[in-house]
PyMOL Python script that loads the backbone (N, CA, C, O; Angstrom):
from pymol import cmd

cmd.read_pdbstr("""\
ATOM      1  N   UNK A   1    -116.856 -25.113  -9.748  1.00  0.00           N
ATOM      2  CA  UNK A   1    -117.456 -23.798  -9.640  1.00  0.00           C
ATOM      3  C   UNK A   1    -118.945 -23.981  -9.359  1.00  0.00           C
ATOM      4  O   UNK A   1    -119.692 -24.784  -9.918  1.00  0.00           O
ATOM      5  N   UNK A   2    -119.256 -23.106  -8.399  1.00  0.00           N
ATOM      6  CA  UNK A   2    -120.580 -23.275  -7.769  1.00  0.00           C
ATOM      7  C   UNK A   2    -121.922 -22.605  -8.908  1.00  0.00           C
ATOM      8  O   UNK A   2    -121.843 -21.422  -9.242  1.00  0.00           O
ATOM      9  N   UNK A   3    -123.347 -23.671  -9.534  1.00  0.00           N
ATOM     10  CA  UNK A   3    -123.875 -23.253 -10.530  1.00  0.00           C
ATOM     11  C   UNK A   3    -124.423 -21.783 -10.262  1.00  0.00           C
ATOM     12  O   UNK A   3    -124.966 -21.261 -11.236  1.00  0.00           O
ATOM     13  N   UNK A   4    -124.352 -20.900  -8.874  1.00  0.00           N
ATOM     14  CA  UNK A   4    -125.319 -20.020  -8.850  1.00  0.00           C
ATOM     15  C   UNK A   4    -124.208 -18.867  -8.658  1.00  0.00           C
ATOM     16  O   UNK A   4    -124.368 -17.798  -8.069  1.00  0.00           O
ATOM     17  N   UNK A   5    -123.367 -19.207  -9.118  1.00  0.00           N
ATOM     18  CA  UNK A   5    -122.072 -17.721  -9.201  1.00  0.00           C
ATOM     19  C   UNK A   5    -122.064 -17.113 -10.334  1.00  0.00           C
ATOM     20  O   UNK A   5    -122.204 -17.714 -11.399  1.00  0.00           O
ATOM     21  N   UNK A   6    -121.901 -15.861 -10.239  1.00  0.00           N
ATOM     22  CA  UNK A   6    -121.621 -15.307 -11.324  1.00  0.00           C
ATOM     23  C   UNK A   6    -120.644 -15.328 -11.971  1.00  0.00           C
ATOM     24  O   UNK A   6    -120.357 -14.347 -12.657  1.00  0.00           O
ATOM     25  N   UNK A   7    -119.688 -16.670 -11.938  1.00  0.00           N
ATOM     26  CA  UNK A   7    -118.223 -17.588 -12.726  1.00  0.00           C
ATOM     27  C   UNK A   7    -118.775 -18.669 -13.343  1.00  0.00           C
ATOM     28  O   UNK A   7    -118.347 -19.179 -14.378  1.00  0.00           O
ATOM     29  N   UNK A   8    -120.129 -19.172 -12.445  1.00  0.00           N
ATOM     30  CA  UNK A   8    -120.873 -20.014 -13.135  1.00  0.00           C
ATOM     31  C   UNK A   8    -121.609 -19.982 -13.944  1.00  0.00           C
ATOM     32  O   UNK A   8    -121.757 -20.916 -14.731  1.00  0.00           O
ATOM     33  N   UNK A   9    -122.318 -18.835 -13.982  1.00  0.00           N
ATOM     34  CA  UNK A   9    -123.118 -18.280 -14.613  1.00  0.00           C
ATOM     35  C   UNK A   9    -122.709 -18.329 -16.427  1.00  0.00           C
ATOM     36  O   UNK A   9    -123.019 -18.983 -17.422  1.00  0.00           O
ATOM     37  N   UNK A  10    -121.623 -16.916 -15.957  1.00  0.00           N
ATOM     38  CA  UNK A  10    -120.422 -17.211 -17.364  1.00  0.00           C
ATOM     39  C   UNK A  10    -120.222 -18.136 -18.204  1.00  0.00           C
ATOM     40  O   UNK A  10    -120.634 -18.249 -19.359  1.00  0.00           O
ATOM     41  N   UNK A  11    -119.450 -18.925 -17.472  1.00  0.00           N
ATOM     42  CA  UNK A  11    -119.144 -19.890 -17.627  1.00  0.00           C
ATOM     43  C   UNK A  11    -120.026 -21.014 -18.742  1.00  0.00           C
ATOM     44  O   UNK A  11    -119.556 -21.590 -19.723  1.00  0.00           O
ATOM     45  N   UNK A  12    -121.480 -21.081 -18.184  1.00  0.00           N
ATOM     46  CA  UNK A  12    -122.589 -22.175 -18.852  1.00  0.00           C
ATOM     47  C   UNK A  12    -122.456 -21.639 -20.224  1.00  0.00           C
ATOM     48  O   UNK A  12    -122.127 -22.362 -21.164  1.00  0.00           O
ATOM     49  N   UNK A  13    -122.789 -19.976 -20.388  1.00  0.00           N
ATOM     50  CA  UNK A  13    -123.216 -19.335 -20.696  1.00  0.00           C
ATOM     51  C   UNK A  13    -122.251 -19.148 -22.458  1.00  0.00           C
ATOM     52  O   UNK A  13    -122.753 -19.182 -23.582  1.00  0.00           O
ATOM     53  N   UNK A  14    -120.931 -18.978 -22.110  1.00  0.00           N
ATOM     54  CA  UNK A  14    -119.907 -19.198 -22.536  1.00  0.00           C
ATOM     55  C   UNK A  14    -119.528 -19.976 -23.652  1.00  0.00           C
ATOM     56  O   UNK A  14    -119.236 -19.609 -24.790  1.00  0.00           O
ATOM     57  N   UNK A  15    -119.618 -22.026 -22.757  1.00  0.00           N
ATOM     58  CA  UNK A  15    -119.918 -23.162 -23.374  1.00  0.00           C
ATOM     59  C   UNK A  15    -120.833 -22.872 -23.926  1.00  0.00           C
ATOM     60  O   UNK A  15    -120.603 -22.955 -25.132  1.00  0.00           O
ATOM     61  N   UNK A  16    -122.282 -22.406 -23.632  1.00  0.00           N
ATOM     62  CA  UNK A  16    -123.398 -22.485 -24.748  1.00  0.00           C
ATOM     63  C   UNK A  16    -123.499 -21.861 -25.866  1.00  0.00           C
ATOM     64  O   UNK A  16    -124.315 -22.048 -26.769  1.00  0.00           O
ATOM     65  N   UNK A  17    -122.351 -20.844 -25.770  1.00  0.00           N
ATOM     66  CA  UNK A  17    -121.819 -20.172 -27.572  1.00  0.00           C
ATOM     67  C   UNK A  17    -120.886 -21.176 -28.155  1.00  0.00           C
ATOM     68  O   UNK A  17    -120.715 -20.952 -29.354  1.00  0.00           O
ATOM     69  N   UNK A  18    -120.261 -22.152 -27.737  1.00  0.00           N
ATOM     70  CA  UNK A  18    -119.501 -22.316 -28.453  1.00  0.00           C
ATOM     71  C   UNK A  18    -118.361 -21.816 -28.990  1.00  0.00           C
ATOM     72  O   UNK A  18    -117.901 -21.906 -30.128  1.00  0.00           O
ATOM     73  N   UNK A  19    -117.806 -21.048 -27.596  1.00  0.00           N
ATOM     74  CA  UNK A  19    -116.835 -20.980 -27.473  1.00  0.00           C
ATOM     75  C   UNK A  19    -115.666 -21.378 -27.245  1.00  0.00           C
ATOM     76  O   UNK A  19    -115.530 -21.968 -26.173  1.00  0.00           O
ATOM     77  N   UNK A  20    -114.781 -21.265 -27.871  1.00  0.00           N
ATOM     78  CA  UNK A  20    -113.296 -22.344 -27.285  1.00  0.00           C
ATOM     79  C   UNK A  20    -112.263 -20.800 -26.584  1.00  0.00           C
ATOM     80  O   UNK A  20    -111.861 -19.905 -27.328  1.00  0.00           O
ATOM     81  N   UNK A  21    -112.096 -20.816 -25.560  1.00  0.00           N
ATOM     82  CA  UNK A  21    -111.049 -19.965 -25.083  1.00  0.00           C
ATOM     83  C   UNK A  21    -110.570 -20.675 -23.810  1.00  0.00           C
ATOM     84  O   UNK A  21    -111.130 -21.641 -23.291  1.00  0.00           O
ATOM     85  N   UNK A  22    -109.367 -20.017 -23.343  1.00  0.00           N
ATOM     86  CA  UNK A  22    -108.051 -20.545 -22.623  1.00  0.00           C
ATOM     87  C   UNK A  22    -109.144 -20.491 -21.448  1.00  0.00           C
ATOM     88  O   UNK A  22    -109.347 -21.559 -20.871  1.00  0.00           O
ATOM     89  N   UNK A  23    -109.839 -19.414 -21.049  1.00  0.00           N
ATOM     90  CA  UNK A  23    -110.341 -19.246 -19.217  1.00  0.00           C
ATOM     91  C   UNK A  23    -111.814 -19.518 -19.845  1.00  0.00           C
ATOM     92  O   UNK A  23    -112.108 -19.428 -21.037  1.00  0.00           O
ATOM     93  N   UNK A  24    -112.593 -19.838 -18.872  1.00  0.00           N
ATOM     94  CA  UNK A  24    -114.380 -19.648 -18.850  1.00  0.00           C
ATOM     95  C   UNK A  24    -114.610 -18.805 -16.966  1.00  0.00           C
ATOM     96  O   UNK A  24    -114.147 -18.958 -15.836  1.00  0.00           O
ATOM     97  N   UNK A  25    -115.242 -18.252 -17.417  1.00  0.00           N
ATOM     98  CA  UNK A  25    -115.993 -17.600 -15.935  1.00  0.00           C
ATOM     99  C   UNK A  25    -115.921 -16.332 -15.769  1.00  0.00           C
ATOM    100  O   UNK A  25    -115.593 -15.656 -16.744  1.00  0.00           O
ATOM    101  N   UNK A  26    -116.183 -15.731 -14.600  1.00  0.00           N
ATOM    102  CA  UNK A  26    -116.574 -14.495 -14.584  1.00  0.00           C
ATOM    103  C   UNK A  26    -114.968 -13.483 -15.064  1.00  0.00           C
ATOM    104  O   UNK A  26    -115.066 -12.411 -15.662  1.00  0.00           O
ATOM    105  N   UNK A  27    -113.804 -14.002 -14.717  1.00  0.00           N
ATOM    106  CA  UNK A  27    -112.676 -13.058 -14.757  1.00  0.00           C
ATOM    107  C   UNK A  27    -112.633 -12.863 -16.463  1.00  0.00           C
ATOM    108  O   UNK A  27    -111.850 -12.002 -16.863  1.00  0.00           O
ATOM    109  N   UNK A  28    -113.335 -13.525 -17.369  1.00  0.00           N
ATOM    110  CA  UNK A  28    -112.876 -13.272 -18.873  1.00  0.00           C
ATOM    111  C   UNK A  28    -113.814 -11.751 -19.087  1.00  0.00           C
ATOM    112  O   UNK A  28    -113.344 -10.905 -19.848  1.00  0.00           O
ATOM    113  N   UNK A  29    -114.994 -11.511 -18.456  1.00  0.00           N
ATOM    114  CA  UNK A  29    -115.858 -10.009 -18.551  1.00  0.00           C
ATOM    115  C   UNK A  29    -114.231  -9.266 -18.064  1.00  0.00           C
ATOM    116  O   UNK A  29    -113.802  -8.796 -19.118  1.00  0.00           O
ATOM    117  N   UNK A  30    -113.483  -9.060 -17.252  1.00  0.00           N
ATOM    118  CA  UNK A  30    -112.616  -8.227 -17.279  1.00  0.00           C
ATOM    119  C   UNK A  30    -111.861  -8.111 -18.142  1.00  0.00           C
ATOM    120  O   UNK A  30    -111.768  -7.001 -18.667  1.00  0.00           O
ATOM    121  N   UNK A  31    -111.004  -9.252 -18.634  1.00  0.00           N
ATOM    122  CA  UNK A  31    -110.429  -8.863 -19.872  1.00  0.00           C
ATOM    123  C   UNK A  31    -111.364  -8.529 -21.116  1.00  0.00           C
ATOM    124  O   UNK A  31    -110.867  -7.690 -21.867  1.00  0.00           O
ATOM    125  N   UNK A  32    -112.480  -8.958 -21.450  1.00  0.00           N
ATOM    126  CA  UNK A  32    -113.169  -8.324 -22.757  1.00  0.00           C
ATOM    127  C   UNK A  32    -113.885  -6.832 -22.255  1.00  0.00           C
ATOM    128  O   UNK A  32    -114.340  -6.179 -23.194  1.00  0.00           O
ATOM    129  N   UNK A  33    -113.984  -6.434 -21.366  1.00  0.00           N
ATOM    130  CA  UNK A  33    -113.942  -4.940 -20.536  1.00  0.00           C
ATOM    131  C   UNK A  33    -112.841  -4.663 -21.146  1.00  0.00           C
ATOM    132  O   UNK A  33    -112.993  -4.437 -22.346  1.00  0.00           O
ATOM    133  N   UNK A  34    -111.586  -4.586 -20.678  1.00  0.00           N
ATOM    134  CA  UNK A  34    -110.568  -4.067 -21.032  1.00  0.00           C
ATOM    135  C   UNK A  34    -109.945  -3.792 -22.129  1.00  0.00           C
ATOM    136  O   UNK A  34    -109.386  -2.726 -22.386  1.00  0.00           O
ATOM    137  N   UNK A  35    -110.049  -5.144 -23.102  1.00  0.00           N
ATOM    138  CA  UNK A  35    -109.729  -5.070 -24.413  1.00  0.00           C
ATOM    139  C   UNK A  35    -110.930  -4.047 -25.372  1.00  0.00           C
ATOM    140  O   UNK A  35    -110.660  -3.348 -26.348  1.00  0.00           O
ATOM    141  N   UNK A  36    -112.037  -4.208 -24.841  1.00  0.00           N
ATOM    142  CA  UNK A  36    -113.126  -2.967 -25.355  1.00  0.00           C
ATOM    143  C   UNK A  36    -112.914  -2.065 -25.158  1.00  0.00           C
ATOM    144  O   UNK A  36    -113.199  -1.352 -26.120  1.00  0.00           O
ATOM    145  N   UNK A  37    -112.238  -1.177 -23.814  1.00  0.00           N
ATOM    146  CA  UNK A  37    -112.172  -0.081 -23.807  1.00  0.00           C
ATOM    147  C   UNK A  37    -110.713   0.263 -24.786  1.00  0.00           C
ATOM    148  O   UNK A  37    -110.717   1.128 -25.662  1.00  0.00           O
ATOM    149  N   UNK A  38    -109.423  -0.639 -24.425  1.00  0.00           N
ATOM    150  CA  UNK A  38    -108.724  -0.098 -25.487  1.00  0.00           C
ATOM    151  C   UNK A  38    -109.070  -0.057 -27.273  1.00  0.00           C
ATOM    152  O   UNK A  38    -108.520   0.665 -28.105  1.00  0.00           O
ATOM    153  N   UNK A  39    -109.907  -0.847 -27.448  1.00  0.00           N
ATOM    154  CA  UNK A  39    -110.230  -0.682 -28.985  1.00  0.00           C
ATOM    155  C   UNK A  39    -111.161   1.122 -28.713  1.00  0.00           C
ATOM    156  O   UNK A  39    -111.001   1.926 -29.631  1.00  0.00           O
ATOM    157  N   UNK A  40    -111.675   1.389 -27.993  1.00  0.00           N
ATOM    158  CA  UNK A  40    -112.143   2.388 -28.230  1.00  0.00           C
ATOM    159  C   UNK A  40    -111.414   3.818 -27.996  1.00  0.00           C
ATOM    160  O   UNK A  40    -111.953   4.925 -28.000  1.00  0.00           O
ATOM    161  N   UNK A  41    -109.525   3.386 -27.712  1.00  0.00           N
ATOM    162  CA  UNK A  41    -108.799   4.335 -27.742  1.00  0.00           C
ATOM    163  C   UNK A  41    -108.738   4.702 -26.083  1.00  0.00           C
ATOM    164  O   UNK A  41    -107.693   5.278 -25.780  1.00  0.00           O
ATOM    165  N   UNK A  42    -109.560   4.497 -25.101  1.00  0.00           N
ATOM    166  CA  UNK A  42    -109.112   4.782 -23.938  1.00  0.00           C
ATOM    167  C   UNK A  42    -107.408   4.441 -23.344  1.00  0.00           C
ATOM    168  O   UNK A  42    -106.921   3.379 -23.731  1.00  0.00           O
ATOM    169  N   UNK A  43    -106.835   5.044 -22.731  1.00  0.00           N
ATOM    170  CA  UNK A  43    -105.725   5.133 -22.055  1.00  0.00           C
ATOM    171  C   UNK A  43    -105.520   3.762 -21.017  1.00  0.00           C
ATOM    172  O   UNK A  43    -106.321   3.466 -20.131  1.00  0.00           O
ATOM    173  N   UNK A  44    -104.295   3.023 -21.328  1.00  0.00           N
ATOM    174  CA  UNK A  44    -104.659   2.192 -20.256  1.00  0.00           C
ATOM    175  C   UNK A  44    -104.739   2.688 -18.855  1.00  0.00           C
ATOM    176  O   UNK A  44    -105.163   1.791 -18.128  1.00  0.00           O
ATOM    177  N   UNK A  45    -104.500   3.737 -18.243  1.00  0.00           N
ATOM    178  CA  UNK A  45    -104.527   4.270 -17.264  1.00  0.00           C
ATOM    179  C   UNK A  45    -106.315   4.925 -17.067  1.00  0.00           C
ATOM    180  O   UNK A  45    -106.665   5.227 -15.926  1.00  0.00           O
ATOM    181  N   UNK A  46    -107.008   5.041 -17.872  1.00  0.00           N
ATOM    182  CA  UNK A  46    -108.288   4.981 -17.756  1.00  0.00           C
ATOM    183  C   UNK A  46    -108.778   4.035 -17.606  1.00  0.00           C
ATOM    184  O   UNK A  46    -109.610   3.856 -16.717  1.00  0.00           O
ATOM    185  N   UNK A  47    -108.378   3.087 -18.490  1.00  0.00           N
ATOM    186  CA  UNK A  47    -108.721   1.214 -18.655  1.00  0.00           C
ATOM    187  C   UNK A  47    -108.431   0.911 -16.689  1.00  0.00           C
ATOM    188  O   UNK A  47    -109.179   0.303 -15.923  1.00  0.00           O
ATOM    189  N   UNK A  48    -107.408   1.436 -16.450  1.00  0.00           N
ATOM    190  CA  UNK A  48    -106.822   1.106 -14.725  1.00  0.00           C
ATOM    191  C   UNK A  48    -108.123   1.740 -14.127  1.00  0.00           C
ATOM    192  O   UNK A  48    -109.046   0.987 -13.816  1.00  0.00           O
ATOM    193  N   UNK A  49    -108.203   2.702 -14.003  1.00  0.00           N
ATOM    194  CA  UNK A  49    -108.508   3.607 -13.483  1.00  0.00           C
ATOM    195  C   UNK A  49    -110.554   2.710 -13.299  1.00  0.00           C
ATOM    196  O   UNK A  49    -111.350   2.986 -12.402  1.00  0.00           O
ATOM    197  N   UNK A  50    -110.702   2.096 -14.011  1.00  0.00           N
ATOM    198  CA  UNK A  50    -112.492   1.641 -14.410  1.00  0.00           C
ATOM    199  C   UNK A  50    -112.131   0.475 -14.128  1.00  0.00           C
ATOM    200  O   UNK A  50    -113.099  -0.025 -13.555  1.00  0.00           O
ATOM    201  N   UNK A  51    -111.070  -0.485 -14.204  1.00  0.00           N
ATOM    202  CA  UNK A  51    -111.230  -1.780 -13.484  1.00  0.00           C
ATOM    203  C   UNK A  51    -110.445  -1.965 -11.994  1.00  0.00           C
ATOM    204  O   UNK A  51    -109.888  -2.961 -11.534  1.00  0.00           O
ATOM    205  N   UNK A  52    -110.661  -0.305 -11.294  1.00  0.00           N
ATOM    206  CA  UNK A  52    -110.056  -0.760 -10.283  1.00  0.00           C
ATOM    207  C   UNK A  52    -108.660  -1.051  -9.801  1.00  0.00           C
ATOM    208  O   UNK A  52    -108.496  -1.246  -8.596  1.00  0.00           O
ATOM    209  N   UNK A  53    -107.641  -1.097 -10.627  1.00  0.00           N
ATOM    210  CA  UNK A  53    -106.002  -1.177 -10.738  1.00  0.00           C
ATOM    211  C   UNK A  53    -105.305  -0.343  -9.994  1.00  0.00           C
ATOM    212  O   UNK A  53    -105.393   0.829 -10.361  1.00  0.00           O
ATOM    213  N   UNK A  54    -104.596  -0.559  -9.008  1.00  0.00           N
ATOM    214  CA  UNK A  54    -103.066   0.587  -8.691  1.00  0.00           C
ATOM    215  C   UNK A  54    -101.887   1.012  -9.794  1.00  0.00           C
ATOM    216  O   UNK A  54    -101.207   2.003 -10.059  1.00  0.00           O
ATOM    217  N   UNK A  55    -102.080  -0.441 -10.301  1.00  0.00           N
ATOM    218  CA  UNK A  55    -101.100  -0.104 -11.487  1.00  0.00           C
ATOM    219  C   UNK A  55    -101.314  -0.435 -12.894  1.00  0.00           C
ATOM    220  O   UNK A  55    -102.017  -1.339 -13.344  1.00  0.00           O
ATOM    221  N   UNK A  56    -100.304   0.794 -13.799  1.00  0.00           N
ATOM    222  CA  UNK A  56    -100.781   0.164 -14.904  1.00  0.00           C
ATOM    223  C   UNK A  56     -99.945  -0.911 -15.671  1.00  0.00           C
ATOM    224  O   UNK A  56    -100.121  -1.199 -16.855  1.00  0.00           O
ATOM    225  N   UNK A  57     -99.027  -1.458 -14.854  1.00  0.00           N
ATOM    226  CA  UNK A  57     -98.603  -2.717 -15.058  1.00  0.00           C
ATOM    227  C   UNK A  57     -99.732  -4.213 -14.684  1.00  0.00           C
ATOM    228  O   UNK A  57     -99.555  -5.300 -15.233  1.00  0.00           O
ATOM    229  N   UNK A  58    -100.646  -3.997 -13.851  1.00  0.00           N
ATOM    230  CA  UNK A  58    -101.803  -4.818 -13.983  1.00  0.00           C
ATOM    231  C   UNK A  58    -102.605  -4.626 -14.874  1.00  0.00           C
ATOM    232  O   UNK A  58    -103.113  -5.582 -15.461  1.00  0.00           O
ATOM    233  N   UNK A  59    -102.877  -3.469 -15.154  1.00  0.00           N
ATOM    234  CA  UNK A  59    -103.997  -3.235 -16.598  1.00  0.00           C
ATOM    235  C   UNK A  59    -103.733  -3.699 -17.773  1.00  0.00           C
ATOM    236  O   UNK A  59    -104.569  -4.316 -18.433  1.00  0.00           O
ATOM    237  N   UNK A  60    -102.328  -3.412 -18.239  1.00  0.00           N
ATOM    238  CA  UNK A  60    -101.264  -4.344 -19.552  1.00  0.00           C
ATOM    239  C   UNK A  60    -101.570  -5.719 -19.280  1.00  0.00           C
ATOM    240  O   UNK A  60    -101.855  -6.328 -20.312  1.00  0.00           O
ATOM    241  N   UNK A  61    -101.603  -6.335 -18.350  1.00  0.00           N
ATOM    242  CA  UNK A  61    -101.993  -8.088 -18.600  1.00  0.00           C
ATOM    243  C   UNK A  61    -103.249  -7.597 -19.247  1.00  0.00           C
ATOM    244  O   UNK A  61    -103.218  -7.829 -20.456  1.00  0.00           O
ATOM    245  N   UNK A  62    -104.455  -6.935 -18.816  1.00  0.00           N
ATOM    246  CA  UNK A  62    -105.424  -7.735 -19.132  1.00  0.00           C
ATOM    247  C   UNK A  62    -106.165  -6.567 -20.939  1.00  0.00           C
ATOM    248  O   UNK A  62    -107.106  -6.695 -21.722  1.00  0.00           O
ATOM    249  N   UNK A  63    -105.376  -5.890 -20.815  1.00  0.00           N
ATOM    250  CA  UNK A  63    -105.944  -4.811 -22.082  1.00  0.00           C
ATOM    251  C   UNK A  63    -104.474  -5.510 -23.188  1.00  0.00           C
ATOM    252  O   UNK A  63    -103.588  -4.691 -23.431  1.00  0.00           O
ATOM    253  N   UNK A  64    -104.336  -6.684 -23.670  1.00  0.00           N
ATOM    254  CA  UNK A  64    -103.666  -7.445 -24.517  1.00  0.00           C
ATOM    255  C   UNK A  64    -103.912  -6.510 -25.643  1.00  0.00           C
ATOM    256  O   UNK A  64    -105.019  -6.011 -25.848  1.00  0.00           O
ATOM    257  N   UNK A  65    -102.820  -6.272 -26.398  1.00  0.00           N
ATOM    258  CA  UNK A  65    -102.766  -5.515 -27.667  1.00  0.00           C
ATOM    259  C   UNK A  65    -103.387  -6.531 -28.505  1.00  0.00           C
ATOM    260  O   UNK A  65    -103.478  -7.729 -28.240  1.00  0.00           O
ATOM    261  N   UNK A  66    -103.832  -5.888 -29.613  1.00  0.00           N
ATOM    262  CA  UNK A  66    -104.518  -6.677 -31.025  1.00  0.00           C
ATOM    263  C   UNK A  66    -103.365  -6.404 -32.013  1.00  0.00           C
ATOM    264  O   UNK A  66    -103.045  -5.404 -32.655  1.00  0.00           O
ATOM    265  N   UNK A  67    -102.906  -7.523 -31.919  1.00  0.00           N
ATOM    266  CA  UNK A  67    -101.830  -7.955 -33.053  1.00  0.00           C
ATOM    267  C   UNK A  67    -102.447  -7.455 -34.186  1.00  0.00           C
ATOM    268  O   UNK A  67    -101.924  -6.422 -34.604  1.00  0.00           O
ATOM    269  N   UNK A  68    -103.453  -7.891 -34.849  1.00  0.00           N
ATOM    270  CA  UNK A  68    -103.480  -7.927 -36.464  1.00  0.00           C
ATOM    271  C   UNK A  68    -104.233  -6.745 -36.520  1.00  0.00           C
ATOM    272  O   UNK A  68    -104.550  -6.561 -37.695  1.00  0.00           O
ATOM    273  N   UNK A  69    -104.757  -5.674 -35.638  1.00  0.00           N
ATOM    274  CA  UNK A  69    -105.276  -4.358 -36.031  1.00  0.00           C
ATOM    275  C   UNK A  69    -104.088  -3.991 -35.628  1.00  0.00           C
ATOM    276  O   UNK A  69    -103.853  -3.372 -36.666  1.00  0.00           O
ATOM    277  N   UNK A  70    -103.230  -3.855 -35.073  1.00  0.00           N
ATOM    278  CA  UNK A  70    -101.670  -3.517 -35.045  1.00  0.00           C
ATOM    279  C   UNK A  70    -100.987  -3.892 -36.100  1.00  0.00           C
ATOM    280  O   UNK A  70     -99.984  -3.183 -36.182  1.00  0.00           O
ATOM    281  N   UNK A  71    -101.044  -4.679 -36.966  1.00  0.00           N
ATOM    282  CA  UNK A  71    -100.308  -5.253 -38.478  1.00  0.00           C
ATOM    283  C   UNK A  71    -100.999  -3.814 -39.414  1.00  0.00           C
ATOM    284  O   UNK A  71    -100.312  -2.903 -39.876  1.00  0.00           O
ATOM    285  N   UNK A  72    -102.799  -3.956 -39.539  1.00  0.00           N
ATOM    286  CA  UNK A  72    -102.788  -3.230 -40.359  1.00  0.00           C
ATOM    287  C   UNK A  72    -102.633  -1.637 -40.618  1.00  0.00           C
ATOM    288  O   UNK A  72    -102.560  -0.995 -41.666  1.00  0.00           O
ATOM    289  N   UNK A  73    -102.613  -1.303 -39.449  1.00  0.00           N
ATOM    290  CA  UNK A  73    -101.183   0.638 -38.798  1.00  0.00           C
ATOM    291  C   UNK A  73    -100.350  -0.020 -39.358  1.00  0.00           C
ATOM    292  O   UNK A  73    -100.291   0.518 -40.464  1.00  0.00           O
ATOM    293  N   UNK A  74     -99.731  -0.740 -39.354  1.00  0.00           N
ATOM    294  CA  UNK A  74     -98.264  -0.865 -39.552  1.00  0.00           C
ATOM    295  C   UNK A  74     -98.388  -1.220 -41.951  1.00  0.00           C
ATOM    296  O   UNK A  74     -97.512  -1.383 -42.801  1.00  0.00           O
ATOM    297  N   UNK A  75     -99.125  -1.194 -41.983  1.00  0.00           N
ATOM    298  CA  UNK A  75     -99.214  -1.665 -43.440  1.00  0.00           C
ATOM    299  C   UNK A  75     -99.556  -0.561 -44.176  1.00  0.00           C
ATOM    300  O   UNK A  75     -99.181  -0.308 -45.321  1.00  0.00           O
ATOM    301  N   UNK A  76    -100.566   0.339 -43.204  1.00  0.00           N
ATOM    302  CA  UNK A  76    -101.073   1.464 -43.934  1.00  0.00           C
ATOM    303  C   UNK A  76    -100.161   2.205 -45.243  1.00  0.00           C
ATOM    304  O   UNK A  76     -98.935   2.264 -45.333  1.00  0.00           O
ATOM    305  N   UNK A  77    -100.968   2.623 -45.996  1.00  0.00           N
ATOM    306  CA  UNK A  77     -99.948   3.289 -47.295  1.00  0.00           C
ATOM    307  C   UNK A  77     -99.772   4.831 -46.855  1.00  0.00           C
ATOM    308  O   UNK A  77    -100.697   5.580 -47.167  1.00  0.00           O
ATOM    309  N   UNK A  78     -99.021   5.204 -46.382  1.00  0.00           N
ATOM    310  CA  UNK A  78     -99.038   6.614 -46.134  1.00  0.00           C
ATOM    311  C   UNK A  78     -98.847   7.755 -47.629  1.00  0.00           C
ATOM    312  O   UNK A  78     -98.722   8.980 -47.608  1.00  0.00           O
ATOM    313  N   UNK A  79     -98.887   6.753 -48.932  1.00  0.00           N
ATOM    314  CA  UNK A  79     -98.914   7.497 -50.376  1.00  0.00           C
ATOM    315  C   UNK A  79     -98.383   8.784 -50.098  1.00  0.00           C
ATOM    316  O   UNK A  79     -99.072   9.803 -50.138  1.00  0.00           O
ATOM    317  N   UNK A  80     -96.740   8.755 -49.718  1.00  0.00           N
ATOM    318  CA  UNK A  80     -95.626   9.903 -49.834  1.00  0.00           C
ATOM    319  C   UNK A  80     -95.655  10.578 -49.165  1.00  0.00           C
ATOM    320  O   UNK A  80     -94.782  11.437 -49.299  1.00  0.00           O
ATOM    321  N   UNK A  81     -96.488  10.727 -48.123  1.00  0.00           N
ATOM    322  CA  UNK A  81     -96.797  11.744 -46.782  1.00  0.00           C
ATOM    323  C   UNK A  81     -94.999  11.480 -46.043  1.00  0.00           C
ATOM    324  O   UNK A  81     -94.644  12.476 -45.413  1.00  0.00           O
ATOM    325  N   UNK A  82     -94.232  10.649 -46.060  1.00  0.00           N
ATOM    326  CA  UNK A  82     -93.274  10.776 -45.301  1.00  0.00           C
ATOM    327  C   UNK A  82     -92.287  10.998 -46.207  1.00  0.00           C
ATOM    328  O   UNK A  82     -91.130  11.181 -45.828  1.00  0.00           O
TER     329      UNK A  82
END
""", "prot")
cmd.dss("prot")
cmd.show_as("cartoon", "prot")
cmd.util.cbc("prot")
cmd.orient("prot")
């Protein structure tokens, strides 16, 4: 990857946190775009709709559900409401 891209850029940038993740470079700003907007409740079809998508079968790759804020909905005490 060429140092003056904005994959390169990332990328240095990335390693210099001390980060360990699967990708480095510019395509991981799309998925942490995406996964930000769904934590903030947007629609993945909005999430589509802001990164550019035809479909929202492309937006689902990259707006990955959060397992363990998904565990704790699922744990909540609803204290007899049902």
């Amino acid at each position: 990857m060429h140092l003056a891209t904005v994959g390169g850029m990332v990328s240095r940038r990335l390693h210099a946190l001390g980060l360990t993740l699967p990708h480095y470079g510019a395509h991981v700003l799309r998925h942490a775009c995406a996964r930000n907007l769904l934590a903030k409740g947007l629609s993945l079809k909005e999430i589509g709709d802001h990164l550019g998508h035809q479909s929202v079968d492309t937006t689902a790759i990259y707006a990955k559900v959060d397992l363990a804020a998904l565990r704790s909905v699922g744990d909540f005490d609803l204290e007899g409401l049902l």
